[in-house]
Each structure stands twice: as structure tokens, then as C-alpha cells.
N, C-alpha and C positions, 0 to 999 in steps of 0.2 A: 939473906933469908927469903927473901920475894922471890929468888930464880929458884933457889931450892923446893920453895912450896911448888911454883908453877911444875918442877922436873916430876915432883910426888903426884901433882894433880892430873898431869898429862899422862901417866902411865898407870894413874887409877881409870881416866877415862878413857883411855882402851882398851881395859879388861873391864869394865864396865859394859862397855861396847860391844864387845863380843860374847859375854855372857850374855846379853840383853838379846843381841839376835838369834841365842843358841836358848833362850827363852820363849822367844814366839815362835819359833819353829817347833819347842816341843807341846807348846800348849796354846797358843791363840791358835797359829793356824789349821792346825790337825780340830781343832773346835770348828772352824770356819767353813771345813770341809762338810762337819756332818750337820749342821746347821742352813749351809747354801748350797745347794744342788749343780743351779748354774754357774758356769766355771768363772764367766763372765763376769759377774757379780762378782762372784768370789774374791777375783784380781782387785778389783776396784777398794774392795772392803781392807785385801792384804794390802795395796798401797796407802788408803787411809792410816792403818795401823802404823806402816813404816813411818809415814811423813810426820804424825803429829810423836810418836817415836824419837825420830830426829829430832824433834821443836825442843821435846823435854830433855836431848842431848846436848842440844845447843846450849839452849837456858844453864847447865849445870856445868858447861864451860866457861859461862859467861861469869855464871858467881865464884867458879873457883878460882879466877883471877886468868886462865887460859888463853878462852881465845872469845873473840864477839863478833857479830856480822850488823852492818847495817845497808842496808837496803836503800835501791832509788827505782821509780817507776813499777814496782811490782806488781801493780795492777794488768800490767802490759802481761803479765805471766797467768794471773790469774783469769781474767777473760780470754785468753785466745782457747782455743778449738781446732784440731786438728792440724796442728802448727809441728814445722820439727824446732828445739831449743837447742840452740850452740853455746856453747861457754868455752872458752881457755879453762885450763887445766893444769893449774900451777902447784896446787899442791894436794896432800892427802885426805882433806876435807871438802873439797867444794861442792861433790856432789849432797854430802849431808848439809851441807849449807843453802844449798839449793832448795832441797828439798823438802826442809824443813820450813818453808814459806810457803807451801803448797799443802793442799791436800790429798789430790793425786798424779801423778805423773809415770808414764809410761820411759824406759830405758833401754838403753844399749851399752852394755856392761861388758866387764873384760870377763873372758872365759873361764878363767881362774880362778872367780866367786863364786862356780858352783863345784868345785869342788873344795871352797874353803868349810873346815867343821863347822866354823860357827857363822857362816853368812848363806852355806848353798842352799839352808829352810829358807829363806827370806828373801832372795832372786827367786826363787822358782816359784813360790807362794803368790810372787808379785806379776809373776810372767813374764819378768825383764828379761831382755833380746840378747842372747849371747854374740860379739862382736865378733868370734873367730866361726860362724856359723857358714855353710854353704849361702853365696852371696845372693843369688835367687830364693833361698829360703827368706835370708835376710830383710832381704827388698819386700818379698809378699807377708813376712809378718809386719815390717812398718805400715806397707799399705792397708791394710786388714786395722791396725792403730789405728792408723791418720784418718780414712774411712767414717770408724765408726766415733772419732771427735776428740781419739785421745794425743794428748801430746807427747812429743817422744824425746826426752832431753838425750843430745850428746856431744861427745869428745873429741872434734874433729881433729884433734892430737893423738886420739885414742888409747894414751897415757899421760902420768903427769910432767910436767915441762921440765926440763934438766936444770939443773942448779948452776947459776948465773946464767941463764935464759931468760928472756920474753915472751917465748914462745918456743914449742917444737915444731919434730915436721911433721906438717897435717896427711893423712892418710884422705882418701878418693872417697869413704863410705858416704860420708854426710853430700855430697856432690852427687853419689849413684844414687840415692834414697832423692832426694831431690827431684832430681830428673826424671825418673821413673815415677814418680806420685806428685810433682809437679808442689808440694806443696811449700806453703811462704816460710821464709825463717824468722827467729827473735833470738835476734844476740842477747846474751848477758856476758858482760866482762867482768871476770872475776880478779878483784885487786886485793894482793893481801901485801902487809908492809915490813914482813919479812922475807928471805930467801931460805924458808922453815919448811921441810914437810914435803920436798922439793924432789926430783927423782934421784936417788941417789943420798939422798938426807937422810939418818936415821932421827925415827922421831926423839930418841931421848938426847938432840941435839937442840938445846932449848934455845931459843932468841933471846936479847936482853931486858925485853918489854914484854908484855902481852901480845898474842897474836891479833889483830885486826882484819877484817874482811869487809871488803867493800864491793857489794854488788849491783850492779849497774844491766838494766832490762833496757836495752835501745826498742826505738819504734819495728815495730815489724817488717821484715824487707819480703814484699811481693816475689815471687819466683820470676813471673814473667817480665820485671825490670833489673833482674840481676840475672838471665841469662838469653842465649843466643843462639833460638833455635834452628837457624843456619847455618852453624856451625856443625861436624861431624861430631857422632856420639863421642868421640874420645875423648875432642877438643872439647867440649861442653865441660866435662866434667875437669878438665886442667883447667880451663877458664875459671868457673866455677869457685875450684880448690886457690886459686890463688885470690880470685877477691875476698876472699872467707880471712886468707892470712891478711891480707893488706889489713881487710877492714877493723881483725878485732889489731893489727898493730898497731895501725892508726891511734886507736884509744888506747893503747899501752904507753904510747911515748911519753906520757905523763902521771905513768905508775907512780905510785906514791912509795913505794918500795923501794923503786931508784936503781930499777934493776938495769942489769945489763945486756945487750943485744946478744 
């Protein structure tokens, strides 16, 4: 009866979910518009909106027996400024888990939520960065973020990890955003204790427990002691890309998941 409920509960909060963001787009945001002028402002107000959005999605996974996250060092997320945020990317929630402990945060999103009907109000409302964008655009909207102190979480997998994975392969953006804006990173390692949600996994593939999420803010890595400006641009950013993978596998090898390489 428990896995039954959770199969009901997961596929109520997905349509929850996407009602809810086909909700603020027809009516918070288009409100936000004619109420704040500056665009600026405006972003900041649409990401408040999303994050504590999230909080109340979280929360109603949590009681309906679904999924829960618990948190370490989040403080480290909450004071930093003008930081980019890297997390593994294991399954189909982390960014609302993320996010949801915050109250605003700047993104780099896959292409394909703005043309989803019921999320492209609420990427665009928020001004999050399309990831398949011209990569000089890319770079100067992060720097124009980073700049003015906002944080920019992303997916240096720039999807979710395959199923029986640790890890995918990490894509060069988060490396080229780096180098060119010079700015520090904070890992979060995201541990969840299924192989749920996974790329490849449809979600009405339910676990035999409740989902778990374990999220972990490491100390902030300075730019200029994780790279090597002697090195050729190219090589900077392969360098770069591969201690990003060491580092968050490093802390995986003790996934509680007990996943596979």
C-alpha cells in the first residue's frame, strides 16, 4: 500500500507542478511586470517567487511520504556572492532541491524549458540562461550575473547522470564561465539513495522506499588555486573540466546510494 500511495503521490506532484508553474506565469508574473518597471528587480522578485515556490513543493513531498532533502553547510550557499554553484546532477529534482533552500539564485537551464507550456513563463520571468545559447552570449550574460553578486548554479553534466552512473560527462561551459569571469566555485554534492529519476528512468518508476536527498555545500574553491594560468586557453579549461569530475567523484565514492561507477 506505501509504494502504491507514493506511485499516486509522485504523479499528483508533477501535475501539481506544472500546473503551479503554468500558474505564475499566468498571473504572478504578468502582475510583476506591471507593478516593477526595472527588469532587474523584477528577476530578483520572479526568483524569490520560484525558490520559496519550491520550499512549498518540497515540504508537500515530504508529507506525502515521496521524497525529503536534508541539508549540510548551507550557509556556504546562502552568504556567497557572485559565486558560480556546481552540483552533480543525478536525478530529476535537484535543481528544485537546490533551490528550494534559497531565496534567489541565478541559472543555466537546458534549452528546452522554454519552450516547455508549462515552465517557459517561469525560466524567462526568472531570466535564467539558456545553456544551448551562442557561447559569447553565454559567458557575457554570466559575467553581467557574477558582476552584479548574483550566483549562477549549474550542471557541469548539463543533464541528468544515466542510470547506474556516478557521474556523466561533464561538458567545458562551467570551465569557459570560469576562466573568462575568473570567478570562485561551491560544490554541492547531490546524494540521493535511489537510482530514481535517473536519465533514462521514467518517473512512474517508483523506489521501494521513500526518495532521500542529501545535500552537501563544500567550502568554496578560489578560481586562482584551482587553475593554471600558464597554461593555453584550451588546456585551462580540460584541466579545469577534469578536477570538477575528480573532485565531486571523489565525494561520491561514498554515495549512499551505492551506486555504480
Amino acid at each position: 500500500m506505501n509504494w502504491y500511495w507514493r506511485l499516486v503521490g509522485t504523479g499528483l506532484a508533477f501535475s501539481i507542478f506544472g500546473l503551479g508553474g503554468l500558474f505564475m506565469a499566468l498571473t504572478i508574473f504578468p502582475a510583476l511586470m506591471v507593478i516593477l518597471r526595472n527588469r532587474a528587480k523584477r528577476r530578483k522578485y520572479a526568483q524569490l517567487v520560484i525558490c520559496r515556490g519550491f520550499r512549498l513543493f518540497v515540504w508537500m513531498l515530504d508529507h506525502s511520504g515521496v521524497a525529503e532533502v536534508e541539508t549540510h553547510h548551507l550557509e556556504r550557499l546562502r552568504d556567497a556572492t557572485g559565486s558560480l554553484i556546481i552540483a552533480n546532477h543525478p536525478t530529476l529534482l535537484d535543481v528544485v532541491m537546490i533551490l528550494s533552500q534559497l531565496d534567489r539564485c541565478q541559472c543555466v537551464v537546458k534549452h528546452e524549458l522554454f519552450r516547455n507550456p508549462f515552465l517557459f513563463g517561469v525560466v524567462r520571468a526568472a531570466g535564467f540562461i539558456r545553456n544551448d545559447d551562442n557561447p559569447e552570449n553565454l559567458i557575457t550574460q554570466a559575467r553581467h550575473h557574477l558582476q552584479s553578486g548574483a550566483n549562477i548554479l549549474i550542471f557541469p553534466e548539463g543533464t541528468r547522470t544515466p542510470s547506474q552512473k556516478k557521474l556523466g560527462k561533464l561538458q567545458r561551459g562551467v570551465a569557459n564561465i570560469a576562466i573568462e569571469t575568473q570567478a570562485d566555485l561551491i560544490p554541492v554534492v547531490v546524494h540521493c539513495n535511489h537510482d530514481t529519476l535517473k536519465k533514462g528512468v521514467p518517473w512512474y518508476r517508483i523506489p521501494p522506499s521513500k526518495i532521500r536527498y542529501r545535500l552537501e555545500v563544500d567550502h568554496p574553491l578560489s578560481f586562482d588555486d584551482i587553475n593554471d594560468p600558464d597554461l593555453p586557453r584550451a588546456k585551462q579549461a580540460r584541466a579545469l573540466t577534469r578536477f570538477i569530475k575528480d573532485y565531486i567523484l571523489d565525494r561520491l565514492k561514498d554515495d549512499f546510494a551505492g551506486n555504480r561507477t
